[in-house]
N, C-alpha and C positions, 0 to 999 in steps of 0.2 A: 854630556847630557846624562843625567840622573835617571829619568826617566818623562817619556813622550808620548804622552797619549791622547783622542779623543775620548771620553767618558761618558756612553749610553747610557751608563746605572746612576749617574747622577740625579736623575728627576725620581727613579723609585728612591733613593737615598732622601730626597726633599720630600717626599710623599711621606714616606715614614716618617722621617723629624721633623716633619708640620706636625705629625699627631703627636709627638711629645713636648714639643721645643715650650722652652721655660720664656718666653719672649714673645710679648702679642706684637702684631703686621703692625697696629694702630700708635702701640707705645714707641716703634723703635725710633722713631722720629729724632725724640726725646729723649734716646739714651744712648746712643751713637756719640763718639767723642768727635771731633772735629779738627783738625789737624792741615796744615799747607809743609810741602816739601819744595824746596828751592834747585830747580833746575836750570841752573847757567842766568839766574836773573829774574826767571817766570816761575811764579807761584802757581801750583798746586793741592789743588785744596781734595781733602779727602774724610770719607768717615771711617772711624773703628769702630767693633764692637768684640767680644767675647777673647777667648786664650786658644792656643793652641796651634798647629798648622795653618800658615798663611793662605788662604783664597783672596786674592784679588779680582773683583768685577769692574770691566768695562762699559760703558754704557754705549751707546751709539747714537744716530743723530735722526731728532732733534732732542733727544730723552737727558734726565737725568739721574743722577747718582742714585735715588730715590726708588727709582724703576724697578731694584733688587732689591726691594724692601721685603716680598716673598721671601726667595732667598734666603738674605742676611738671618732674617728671625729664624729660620729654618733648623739657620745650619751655627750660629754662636755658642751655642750647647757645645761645639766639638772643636769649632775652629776659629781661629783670628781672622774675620770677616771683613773685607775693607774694599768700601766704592770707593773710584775715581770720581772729582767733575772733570771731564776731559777741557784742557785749555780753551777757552770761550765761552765755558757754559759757568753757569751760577756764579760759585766764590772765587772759582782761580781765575786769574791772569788773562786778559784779551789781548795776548803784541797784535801789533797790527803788522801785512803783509802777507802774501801767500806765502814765501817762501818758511815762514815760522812753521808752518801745521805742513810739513814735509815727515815721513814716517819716520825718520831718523830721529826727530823732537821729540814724536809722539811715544815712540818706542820711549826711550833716555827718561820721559815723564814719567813712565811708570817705574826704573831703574831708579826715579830721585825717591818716588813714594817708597820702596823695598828701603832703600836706602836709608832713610828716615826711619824706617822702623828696626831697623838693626837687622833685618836680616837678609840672606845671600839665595834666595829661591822660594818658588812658592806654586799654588794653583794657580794659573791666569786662565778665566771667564772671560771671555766677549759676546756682545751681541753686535748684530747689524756694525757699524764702525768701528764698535769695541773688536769684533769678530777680528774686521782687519789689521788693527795693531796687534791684537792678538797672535795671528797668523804671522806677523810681524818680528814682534818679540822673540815668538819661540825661532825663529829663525836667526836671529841677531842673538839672542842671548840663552841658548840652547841649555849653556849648564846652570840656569837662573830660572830654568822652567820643569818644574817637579811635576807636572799635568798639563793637560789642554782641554779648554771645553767650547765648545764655539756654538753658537746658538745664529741659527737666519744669517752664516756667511760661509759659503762653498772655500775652499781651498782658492788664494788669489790665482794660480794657471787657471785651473780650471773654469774660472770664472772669465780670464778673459779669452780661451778658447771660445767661449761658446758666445761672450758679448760680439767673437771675430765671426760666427762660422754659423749662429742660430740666429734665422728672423725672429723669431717667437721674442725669444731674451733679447734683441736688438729695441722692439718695441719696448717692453718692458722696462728698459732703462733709457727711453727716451729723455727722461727728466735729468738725467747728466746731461747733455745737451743744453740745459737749462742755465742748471746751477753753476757752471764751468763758466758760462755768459756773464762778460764782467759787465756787462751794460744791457738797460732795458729793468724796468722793476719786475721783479721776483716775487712781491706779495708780503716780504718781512716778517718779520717775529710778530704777529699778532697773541701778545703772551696771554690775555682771557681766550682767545680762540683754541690755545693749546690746551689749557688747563680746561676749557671746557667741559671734558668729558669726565670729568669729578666732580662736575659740579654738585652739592648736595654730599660730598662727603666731606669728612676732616681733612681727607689730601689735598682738598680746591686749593687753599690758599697755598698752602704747602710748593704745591706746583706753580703756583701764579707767582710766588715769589722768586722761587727758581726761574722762570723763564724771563719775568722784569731785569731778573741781576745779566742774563745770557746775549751775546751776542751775536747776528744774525749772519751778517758777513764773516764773523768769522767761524761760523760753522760752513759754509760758503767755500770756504779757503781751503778747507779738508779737500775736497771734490776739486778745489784747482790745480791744488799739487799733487793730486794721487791721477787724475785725468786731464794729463796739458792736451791742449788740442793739437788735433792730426795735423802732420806734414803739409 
């Protein structure tokens, strides 16, 4: 391992190169390169943008690549900036099956995207599900992770200490319970429902399109092979 870290200073880091970055939130849409990397069959689809040291972002669920649009513009000034759509969502690839979206694909998706880009390490950013491959990664591919930044995802021990041992957090994620439920409707990708909360800006469509291209069950299938059900 290169080096392993959490990164506190990242948001004053964003703070700062929001007030300089040569790259408006509104424009990046439109200037991000677009790219899919071939992982054993399944397409992943990914944006670039700017030069330098690699930052990889994850998104997490039901979000897309899009969501680091802060970010990205942030930080392309310094660095080679690059969203995942994580398998399911938007451009890439929907296999069907649980056993596909097992951490081991998930992990190996982001090894195809480095790969694709020529190079052998990088920053990996997660959020929320991103968090978890994230946590992931650096564990499987320790000399492939030059940083760690994790955003809304605890450490996975500690996470399932406390799913085992805290009512508080028990409640809290009653909705695995749910989604892990291969039967009974769930409520589905209502994609105006998601994008709703841009409505009235340039993002609306942006997002609406994104979530029309996304599939529901297979964001589903993350939560089935990360929580099989108990004994």
């Amino acid at each position: 391992m290169s080096k392993l870290a959490v990164l506190p200073f990242i948001l004053s880091m964003l703070l700062t190169n929001q007030a300089n970055a040569q790259v408006d939130v509104d424009d990046l849409y439109d200037l991000v390169e677009h790219h899919y990397a071939d992982n054993d069959g399944v397409n992943i689809h990914y944006v670039s943008l700017g030069e330098g040291p690699l930052l990889v972002f994850i998104h997490g669920f039901p979000n897309q690549w899009y969501d680091w649009r802060y970010q990205m513009a942030a930080l392309a000034d310094d660095y080679q900036v690059v969203a995942i759509s994580l398998r399911g969502y938007n451009r890439s690839d929907k296999p069907q099956g649980v056993e596909n979206y097992q951490l081991p694909h998930l992990t190996s998706d982001v090894v195809a995207v480095m790969d694709d880009l020529g190079e052998q390490s990088a920053t990996i950013v997660g959020h929320d599900w991103g968090g978890i491959i994230a946590w992931s990664f650096a564990e499987a591919y320790p000399h492939k992770t030059e940083n760690l930044v994790i955003f809304n995802r605890p450490h996975p021990r500690s996470r399932k200490r406390e799913m085992a041992l805290n009512n508080e957090q028990k409640e809290r994620s009653a909705y695995i319970a749910r989604f892990t439920n291969s039967e009974g409707d769930l409520g589905g990708m209502d994609a105006e429902r998601r994008a709703g909360s841009h409505q009235g800006t340039v993002w609306y469509e942006r997002y609406l399109s994104a979530y029309q291209r996304s599939d529901y069950e297979a964001m589903l299938n993350y939560y089935r092979a990360y929580y099989p059900k108990p004994p």
